[in-house]
N, C-alpha and C positions, 0 to 999 in steps of 0.2 A: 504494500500500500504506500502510495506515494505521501508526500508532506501534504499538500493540497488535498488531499483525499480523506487523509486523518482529521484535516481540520475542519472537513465537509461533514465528517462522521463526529465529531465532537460534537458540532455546533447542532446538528439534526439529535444528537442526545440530552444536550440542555434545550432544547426546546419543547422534547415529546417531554424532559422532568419535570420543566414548569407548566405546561401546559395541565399536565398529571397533578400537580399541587392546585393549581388555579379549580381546578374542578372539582377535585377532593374539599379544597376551601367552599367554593361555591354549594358545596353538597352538603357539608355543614351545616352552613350558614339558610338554608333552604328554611323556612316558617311554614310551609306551605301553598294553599291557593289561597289567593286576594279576588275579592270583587270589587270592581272599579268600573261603576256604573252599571254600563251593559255589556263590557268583558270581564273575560278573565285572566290573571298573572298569576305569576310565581314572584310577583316582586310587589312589595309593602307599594300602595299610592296612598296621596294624602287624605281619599275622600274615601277609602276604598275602607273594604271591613276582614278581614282574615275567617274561613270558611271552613270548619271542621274539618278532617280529613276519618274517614271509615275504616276499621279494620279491615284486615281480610272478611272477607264474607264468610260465613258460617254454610255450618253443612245443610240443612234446611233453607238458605235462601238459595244455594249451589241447587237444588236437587229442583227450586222452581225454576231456575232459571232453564235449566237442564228443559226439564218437561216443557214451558213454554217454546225450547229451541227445535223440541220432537213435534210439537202440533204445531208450531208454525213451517217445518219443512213438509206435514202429513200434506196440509191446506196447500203449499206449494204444487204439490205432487199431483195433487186432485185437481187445480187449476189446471196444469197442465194439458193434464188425461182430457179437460174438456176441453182446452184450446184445441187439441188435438182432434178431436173425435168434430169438433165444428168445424174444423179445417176441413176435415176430410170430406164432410159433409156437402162443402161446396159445391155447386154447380161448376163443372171447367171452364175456363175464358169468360168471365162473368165477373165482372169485378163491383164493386160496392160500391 
């Protein structure tokens, strides 16, 4: 490795280490979410109000959500089936 190469490779390692600390700090330092008016931040505003954050989910709200993610793909599946079966239905070269 040449001199100029080494000092490409130094400098690209103090970069990713402070980059690595800056975000480590910043992860810290995280309050979490702010509302600020009609957004949302991760960063304190003056007017804004700081907005609980929720545990993980529990295994009963997991198990609805679950079940809602089964009847909303049943209902998917069923549209389909009819889109399908209305398709087919069409009259040929006959457009709407």
């Amino acid at each position: 490795m040449s001199l100029s190469q080494a000092r490409i490779a130094t400098r690209g390692s103090l970069l990713l280490a402070g980059a690595c600390l800056h975000w480590a700090a910043t992860a810290q330092g995280a309050s979490g979410i702010w509302r600020c008016g009609n957004s949302y931040t991760d960063q304190p505003c003056d007017t804004g109000r700081a907005l609980p954050l929720d545990e993980a989910p529990g295994a009963a709200r997991k198990r609805e959500a679950d079940q809602a993610t089964r009847e909303a793909r049943a209902e998917a599946q069923r549209m389909e089936r009819d889109r399908l079966r209305l398709e087919a239905a069409q009259v040929p070269g006959r457009r709407s």
